[in-house]
DSSP file (Angstrom, degrees, kcal/mol; ACC not computed):
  #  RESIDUE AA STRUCTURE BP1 BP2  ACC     N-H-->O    O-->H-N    N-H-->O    O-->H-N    TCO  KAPPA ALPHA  PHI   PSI    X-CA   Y-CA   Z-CA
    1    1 A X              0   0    0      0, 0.0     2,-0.4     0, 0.0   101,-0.1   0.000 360.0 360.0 360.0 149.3   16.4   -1.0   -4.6
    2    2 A X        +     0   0    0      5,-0.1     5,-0.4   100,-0.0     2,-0.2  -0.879 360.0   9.2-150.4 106.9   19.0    1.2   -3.8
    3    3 A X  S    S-     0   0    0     -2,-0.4     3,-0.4     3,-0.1     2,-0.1  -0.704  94.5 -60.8 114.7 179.4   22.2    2.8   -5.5
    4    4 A X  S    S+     0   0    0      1,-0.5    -1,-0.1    -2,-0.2     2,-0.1  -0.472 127.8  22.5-170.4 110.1   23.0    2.3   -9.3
    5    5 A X  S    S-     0   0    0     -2,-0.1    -1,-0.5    -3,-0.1     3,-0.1   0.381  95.8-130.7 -98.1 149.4   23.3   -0.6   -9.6
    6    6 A X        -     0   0    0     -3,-0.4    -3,-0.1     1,-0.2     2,-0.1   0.061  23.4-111.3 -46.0 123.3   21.7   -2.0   -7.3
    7    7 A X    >>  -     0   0    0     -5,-0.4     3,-2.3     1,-0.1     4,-0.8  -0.550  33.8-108.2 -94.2 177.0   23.6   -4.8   -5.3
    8    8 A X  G >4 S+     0   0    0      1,-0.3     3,-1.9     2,-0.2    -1,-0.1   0.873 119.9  58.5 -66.5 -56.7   22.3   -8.2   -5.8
    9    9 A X  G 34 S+     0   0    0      1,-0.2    -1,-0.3     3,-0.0    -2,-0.0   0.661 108.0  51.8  12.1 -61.4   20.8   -8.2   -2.0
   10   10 A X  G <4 S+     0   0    0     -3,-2.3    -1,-0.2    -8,-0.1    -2,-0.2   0.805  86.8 113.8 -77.7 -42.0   18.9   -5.1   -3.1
   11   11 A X    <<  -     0   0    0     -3,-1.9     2,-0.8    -4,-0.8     5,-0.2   0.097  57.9-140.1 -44.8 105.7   17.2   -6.5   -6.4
   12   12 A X        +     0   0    0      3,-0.1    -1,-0.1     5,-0.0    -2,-0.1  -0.518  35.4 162.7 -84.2 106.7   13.7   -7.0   -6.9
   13   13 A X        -     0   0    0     -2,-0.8     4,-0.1    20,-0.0    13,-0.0   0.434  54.7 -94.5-118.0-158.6   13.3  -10.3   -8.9
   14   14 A X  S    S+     0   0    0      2,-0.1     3,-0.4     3,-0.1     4,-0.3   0.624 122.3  62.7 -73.5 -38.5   10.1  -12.5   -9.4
   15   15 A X  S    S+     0   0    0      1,-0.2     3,-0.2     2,-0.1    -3,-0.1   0.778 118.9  17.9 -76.1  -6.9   11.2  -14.5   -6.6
   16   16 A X  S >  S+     0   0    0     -5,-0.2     3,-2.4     6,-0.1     6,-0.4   0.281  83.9 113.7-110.3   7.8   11.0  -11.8   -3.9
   17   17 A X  T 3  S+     0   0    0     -3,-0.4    -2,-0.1     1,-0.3    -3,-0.1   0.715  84.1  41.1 -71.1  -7.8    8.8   -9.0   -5.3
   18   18 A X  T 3  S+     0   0    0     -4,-0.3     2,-0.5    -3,-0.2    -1,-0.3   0.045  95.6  80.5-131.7  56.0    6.1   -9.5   -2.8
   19   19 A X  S X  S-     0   0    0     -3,-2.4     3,-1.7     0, 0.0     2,-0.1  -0.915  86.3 -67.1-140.0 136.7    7.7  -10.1    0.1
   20   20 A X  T 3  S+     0   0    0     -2,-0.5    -2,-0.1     1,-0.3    -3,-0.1  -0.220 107.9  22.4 -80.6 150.0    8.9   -7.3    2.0
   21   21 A X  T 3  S+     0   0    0     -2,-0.1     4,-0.5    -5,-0.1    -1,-0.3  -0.744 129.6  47.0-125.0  14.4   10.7   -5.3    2.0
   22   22 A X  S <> S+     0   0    0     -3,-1.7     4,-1.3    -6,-0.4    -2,-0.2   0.449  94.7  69.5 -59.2 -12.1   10.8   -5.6   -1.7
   23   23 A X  H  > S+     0   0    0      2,-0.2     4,-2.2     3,-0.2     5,-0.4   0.792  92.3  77.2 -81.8 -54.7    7.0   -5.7   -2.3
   24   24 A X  H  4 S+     0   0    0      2,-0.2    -2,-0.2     3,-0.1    -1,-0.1   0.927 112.2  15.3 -16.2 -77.5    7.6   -1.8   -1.0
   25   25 A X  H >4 S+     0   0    0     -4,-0.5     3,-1.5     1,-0.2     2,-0.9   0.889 123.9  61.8 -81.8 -79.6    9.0   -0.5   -4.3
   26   26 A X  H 3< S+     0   0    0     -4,-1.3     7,-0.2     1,-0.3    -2,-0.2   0.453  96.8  63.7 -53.6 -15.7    7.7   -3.8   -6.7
   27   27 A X  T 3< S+     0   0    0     -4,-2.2    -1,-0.3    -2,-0.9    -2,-0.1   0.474 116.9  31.1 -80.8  -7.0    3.5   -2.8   -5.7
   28   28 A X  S <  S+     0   0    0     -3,-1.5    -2,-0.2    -5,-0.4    -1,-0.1   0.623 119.5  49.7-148.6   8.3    4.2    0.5   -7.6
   29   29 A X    >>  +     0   0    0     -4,-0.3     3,-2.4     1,-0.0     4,-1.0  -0.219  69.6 144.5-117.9  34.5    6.9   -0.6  -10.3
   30   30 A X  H >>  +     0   0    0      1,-0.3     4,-4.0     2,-0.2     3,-1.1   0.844  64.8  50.7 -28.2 -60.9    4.5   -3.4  -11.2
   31   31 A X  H 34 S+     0   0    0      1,-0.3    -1,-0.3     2,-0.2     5,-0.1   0.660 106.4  58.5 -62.9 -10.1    5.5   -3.2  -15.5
   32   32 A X  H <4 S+     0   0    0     -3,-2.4    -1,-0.3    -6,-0.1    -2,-0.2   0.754 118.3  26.2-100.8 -28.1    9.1   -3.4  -14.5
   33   33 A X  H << S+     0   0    0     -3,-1.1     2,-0.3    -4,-1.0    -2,-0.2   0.561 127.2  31.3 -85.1 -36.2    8.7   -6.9  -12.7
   34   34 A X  S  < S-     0   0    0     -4,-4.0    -1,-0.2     2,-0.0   -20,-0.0  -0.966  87.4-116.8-141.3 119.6    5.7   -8.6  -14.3
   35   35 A X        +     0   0    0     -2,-0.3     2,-0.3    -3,-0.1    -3,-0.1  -0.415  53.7 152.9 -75.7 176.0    4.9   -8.1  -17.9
   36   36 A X        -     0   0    0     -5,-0.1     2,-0.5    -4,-0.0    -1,-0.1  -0.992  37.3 -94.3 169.7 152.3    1.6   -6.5  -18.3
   37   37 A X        -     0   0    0     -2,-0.3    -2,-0.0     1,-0.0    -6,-0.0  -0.804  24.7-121.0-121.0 145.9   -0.9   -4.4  -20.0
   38   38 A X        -     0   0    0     -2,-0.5     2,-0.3     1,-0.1    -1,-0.0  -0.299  30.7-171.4 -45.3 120.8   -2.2   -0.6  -19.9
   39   39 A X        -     0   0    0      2,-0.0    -1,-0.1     0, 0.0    -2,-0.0  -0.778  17.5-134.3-135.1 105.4   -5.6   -1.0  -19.1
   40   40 A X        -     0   0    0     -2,-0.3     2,-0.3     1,-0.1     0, 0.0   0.073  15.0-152.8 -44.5 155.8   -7.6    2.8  -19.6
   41   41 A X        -     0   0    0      5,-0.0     2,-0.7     0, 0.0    -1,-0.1  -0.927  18.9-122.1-131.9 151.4   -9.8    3.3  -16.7
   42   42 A X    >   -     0   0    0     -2,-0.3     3,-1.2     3,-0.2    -2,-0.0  -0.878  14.2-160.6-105.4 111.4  -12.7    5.6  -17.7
   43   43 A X  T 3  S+     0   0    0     -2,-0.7    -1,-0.2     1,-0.3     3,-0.1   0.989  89.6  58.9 -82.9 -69.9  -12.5    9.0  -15.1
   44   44 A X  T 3  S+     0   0    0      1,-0.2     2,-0.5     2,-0.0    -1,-0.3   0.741 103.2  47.4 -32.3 -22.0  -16.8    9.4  -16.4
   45   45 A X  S <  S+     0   0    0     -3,-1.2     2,-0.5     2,-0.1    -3,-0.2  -0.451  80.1 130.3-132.1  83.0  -17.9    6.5  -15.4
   46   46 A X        -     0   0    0     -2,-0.5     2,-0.9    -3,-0.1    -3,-0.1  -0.915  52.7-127.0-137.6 130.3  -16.5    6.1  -11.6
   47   47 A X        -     0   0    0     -2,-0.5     2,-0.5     1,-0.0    -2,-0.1  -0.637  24.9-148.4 -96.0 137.7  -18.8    5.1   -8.8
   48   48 A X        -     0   0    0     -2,-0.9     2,-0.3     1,-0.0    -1,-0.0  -0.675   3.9-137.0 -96.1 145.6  -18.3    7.3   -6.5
   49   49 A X        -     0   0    0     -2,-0.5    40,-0.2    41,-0.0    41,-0.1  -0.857  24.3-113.5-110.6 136.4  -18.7    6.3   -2.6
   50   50 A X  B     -a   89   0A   0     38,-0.8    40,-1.6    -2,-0.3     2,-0.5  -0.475  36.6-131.0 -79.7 167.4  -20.5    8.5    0.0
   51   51 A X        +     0   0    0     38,-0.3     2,-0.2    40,-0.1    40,-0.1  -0.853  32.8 169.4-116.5 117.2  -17.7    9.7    2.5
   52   52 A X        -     0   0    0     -2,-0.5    37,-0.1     2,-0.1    -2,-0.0  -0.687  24.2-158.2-117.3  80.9  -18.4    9.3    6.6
   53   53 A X        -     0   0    0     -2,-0.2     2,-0.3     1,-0.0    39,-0.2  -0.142  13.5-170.0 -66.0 168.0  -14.9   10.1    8.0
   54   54 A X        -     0   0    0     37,-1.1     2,-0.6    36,-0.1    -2,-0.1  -0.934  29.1-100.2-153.8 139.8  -14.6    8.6   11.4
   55   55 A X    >   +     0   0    0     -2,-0.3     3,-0.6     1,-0.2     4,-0.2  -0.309  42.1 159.7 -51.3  87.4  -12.0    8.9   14.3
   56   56 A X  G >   +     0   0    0     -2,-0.6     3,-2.6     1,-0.2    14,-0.2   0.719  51.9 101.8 -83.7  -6.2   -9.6    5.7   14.3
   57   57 A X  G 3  S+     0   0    0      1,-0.3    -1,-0.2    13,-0.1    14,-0.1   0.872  88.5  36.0 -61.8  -8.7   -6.9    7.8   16.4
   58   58 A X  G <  S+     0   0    0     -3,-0.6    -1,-0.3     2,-0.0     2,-0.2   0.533  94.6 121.8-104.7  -0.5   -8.0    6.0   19.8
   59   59 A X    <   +     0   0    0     -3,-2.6    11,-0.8    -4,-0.2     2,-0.3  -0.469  40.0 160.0 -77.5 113.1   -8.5    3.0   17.8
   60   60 A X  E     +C   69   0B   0     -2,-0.2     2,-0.3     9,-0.2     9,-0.2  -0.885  15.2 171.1-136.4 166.7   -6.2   -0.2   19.0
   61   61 A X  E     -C   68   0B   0      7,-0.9     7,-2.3    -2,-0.3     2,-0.3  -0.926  29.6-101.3-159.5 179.2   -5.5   -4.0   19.1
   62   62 A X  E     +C   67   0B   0     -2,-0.3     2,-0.3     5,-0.2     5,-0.2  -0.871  36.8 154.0-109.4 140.7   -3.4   -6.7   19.9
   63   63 A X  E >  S+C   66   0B   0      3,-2.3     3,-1.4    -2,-0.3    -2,-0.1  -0.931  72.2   2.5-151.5 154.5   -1.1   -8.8   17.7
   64   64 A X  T 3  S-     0   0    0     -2,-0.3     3,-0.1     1,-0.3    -1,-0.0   0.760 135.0 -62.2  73.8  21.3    2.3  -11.0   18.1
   65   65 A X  T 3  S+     0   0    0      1,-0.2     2,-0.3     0, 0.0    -1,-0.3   0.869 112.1 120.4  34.4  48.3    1.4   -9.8   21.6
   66   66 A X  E <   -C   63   0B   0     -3,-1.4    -3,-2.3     2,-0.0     2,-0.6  -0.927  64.9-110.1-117.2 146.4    1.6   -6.5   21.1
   67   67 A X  E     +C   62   0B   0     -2,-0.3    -5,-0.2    -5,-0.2     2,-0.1  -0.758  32.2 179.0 -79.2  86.0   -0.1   -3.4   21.1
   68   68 A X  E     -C   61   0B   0     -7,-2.3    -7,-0.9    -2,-0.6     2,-0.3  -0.392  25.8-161.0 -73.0 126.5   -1.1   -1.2   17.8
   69   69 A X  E  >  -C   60   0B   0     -9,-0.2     4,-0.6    -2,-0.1    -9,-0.2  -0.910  45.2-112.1 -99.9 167.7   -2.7    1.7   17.4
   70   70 A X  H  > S+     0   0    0    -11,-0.8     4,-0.5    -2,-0.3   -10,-0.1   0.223 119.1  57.6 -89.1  14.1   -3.8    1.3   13.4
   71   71 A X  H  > S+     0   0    0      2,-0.1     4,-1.6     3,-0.1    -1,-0.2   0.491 107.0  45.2 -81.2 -54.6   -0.9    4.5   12.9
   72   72 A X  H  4 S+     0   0    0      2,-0.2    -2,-0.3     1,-0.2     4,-0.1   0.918 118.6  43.7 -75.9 -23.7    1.7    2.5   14.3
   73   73 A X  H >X S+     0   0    0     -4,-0.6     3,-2.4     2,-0.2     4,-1.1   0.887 106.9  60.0 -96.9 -45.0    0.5   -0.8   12.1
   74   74 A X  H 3<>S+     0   0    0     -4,-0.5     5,-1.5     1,-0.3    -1,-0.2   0.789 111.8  36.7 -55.4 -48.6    0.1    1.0    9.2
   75   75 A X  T 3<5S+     0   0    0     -4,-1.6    -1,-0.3     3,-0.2    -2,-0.2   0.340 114.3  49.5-101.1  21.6    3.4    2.0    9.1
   76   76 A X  T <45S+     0   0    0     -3,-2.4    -2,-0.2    -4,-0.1    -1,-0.1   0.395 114.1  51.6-113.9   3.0    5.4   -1.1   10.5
   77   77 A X  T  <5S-     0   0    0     -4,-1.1    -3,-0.2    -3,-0.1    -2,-0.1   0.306 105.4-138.2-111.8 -16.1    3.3   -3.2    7.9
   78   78 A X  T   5 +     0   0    0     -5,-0.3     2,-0.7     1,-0.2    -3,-0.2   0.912  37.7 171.6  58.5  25.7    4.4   -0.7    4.9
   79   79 A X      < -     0   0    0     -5,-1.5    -1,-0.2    -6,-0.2    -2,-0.1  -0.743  30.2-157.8-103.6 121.9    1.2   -0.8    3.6
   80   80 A X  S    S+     0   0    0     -2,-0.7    16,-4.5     1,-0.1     2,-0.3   0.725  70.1  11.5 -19.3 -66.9    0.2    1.8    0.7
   81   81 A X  B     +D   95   0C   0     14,-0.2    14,-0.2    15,-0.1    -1,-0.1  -0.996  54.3 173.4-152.0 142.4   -3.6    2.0    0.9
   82   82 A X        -     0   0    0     12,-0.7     2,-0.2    -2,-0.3    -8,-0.0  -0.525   7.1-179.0-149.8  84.0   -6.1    1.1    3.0
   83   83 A X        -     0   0    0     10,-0.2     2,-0.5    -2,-0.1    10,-0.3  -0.505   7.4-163.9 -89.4 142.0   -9.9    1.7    3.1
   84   84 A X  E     -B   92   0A   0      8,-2.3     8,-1.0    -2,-0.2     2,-0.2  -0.929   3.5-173.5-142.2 148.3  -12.5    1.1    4.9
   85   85 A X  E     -     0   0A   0     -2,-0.5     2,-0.3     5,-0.2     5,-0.2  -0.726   3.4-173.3-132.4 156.4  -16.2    1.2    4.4
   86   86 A X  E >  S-B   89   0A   0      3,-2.1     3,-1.4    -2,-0.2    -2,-0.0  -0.994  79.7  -8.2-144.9 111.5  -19.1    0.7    6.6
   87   87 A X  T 3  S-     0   0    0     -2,-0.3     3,-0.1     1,-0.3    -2,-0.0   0.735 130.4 -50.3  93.7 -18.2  -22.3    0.7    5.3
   88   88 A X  T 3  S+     0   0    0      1,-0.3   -38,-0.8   -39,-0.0     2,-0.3   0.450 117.5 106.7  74.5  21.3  -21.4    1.7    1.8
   89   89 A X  E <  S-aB  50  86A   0     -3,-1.4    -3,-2.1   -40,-0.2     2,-1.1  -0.821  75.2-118.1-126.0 161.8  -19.5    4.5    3.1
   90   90 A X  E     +     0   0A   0    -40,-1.6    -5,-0.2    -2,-0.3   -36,-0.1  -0.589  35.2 165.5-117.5  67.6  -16.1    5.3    3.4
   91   91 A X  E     +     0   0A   0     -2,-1.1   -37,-1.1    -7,-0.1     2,-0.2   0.372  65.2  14.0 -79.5 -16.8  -15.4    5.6    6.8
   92   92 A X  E     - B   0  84A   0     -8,-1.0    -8,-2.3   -39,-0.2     2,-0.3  -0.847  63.3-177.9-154.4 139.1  -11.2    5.6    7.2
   93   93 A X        -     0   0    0    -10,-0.3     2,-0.3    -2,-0.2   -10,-0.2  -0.954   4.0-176.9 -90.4 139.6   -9.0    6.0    4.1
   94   94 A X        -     0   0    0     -2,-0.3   -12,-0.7     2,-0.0     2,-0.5  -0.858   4.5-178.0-136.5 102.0   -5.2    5.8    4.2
   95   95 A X  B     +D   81   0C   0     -2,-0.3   -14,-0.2   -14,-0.2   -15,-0.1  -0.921  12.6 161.4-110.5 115.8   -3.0    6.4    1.1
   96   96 A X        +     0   0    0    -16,-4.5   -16,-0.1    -2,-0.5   -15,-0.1  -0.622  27.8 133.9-127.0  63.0    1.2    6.0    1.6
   97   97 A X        +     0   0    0    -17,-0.1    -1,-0.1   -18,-0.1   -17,-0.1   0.503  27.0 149.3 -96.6   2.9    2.1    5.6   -2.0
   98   98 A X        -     0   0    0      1,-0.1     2,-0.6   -18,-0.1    -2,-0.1   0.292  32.7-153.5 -54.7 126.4    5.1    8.1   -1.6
   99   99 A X        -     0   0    0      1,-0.1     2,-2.3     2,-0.1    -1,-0.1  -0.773  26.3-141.7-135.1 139.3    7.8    7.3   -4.0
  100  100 A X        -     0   0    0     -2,-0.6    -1,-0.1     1,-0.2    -2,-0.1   0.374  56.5-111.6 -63.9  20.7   11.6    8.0   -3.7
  101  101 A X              0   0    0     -2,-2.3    -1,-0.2     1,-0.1    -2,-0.1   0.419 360.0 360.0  74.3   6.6   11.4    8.6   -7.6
  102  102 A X              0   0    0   -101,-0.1    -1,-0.1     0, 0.0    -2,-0.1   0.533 360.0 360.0-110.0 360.0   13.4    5.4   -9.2
């Protein structure tokens, strides 16, 4: 969404909110799309996971026939957050929740 107001193009509706590039802004203005309820999360009682960072930066694959590194996917995919655990440990985390404030 862009501008104010928004032109219709731009609007994030029930039929497009999860498909991008609208999914972008609608994953993190969730109560403005879908109604929904405050549900407290309790910060005492959080299992905490033990942390083994590990190097992805040489880290690659193929898709569409193409070449990734998981930097370049991560950000042509728009995707927010991404963990991964090995082990019961938390070996790669990636948080891109950044928001342009509206």
């Amino acid at each position: 969404m862009s501008g104010f107001p928004s032109a219709a193009a731009d609007l994030v509706t029930l039929a497009n909110w999860r498909v991008a590039p609208y999914s972008k802004w609608a994953f993190q203005h969730m109560r403005e799309i879908v109604p929904s309820a405050d549900i407290p999360n309790a910060p005492g009682d959080v299992w905490k996971l033990a942390s083994e960072p590990k190097d992805f930066s040489s880290f690659g694959f193929e898709h569409g026939g193409r070449r990734y590194s998981l930097d370049q996917f991560l950000g042509n995919t728009d995707t927010d957050g991404l963990v991964i655990l090995q082990r019961g440990k938390v070996i790669f985390e990636h948080y891109d929740n950044e928001s342009d404030g509206s």
